[in-house]
C-alpha positions as CSV (number, residue, x, y, z in Angstrom):
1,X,-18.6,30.5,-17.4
2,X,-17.7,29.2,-20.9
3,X,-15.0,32.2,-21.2
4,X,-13.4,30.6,-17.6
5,X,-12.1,27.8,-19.5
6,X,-10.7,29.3,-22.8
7,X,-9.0,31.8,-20.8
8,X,-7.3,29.2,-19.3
9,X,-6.1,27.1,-22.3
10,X,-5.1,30.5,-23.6
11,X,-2.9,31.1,-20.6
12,X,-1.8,27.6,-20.5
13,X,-0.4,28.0,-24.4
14,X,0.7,31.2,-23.8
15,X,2.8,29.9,-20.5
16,X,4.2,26.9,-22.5
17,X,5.1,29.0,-25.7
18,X,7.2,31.3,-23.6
19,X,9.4,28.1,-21.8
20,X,12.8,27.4,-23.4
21,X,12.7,24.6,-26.0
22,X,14.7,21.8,-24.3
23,X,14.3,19.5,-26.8
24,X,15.9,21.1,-29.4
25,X,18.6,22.2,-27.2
26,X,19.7,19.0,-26.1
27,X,19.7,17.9,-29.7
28,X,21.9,20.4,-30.4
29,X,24.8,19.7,-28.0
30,X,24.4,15.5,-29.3
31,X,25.0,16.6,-32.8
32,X,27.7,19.2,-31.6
33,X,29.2,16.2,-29.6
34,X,28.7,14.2,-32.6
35,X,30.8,16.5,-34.9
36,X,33.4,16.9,-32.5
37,X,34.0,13.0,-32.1
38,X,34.1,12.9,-35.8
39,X,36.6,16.0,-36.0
40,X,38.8,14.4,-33.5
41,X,38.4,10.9,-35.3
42,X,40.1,12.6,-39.0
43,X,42.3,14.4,-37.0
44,X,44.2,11.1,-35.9
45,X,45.1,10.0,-39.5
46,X,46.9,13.0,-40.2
47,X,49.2,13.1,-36.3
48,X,50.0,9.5,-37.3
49,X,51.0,10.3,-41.1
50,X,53.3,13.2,-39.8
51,X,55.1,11.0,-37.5
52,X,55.5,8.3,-39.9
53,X,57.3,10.8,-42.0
54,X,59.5,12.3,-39.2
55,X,60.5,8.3,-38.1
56,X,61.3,8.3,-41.9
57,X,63.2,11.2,-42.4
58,X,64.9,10.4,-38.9
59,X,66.4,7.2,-40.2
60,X,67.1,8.4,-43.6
61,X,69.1,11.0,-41.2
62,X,70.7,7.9,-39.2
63,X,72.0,6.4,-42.1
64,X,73.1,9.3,-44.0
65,X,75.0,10.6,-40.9
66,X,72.9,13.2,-40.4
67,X,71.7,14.6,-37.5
68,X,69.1,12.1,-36.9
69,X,67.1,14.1,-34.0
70,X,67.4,17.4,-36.3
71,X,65.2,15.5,-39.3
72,X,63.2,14.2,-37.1
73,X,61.6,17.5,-36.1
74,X,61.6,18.8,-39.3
75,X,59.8,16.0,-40.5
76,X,57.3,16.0,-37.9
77,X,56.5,20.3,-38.4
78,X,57.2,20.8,-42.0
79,X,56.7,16.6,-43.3
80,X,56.4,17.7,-46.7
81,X,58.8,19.8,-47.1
82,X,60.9,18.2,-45.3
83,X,60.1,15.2,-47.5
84,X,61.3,17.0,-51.1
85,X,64.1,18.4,-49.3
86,X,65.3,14.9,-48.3
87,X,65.0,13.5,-51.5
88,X,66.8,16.4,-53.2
89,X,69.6,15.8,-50.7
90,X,69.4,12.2,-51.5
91,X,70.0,12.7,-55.0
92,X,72.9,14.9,-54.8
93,X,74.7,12.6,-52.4
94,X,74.4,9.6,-54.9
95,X,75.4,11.9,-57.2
96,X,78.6,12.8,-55.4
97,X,79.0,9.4,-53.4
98,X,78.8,10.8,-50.0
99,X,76.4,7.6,-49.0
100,X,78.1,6.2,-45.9
């Protein structure tokens, strides 16, 4: 009689150690959730810097009377390039008096 109910805790233990661990799981996806929203968050700063630098180079362009569409793109895919190329232009047209 006394083995009845150890045999039964035993299976019971053994039943619950083989279920998947749910807790852990869903813990898992919240801090993978948690990561991504922070990923997404930094991700932001940096779309809105390289389109402040293409509106930049786009009306550097404008007044320059350069193609003002052209810069714009190349500021928004290759901003810092773009960027020391534009200033290097800059200072040769000074330097030649092209500014219109």
């Amino acid at each position: 009689m006394k083995t009845l109910p150890l045999l039964t805790f035993l299976s019971l233990v053994i039943f619950v150690s083989l279920l998947p661990p749910r807790v852990s799981a869903q813990s898992d996806l919240e801090q993978r959730v948690v990561r991504l929203e922070h990923k997404d968050a930094t991700d932001e700063g940096v779309g809105v810097a390289a389109f402040v630098c293409a509106a930049f180079c786009a009306l550097w362009a404008q007044n320059t009377g350069r193609n003002a569409w052209l810069w714009f793109f190349l500021g928004l895919f290759f901003n810092v390039i773009t960027l020391l190329v534009m200033l290097y232009k800059n200072s040769n047209d000074r330097g030649t008096g092209r500014r219109e």
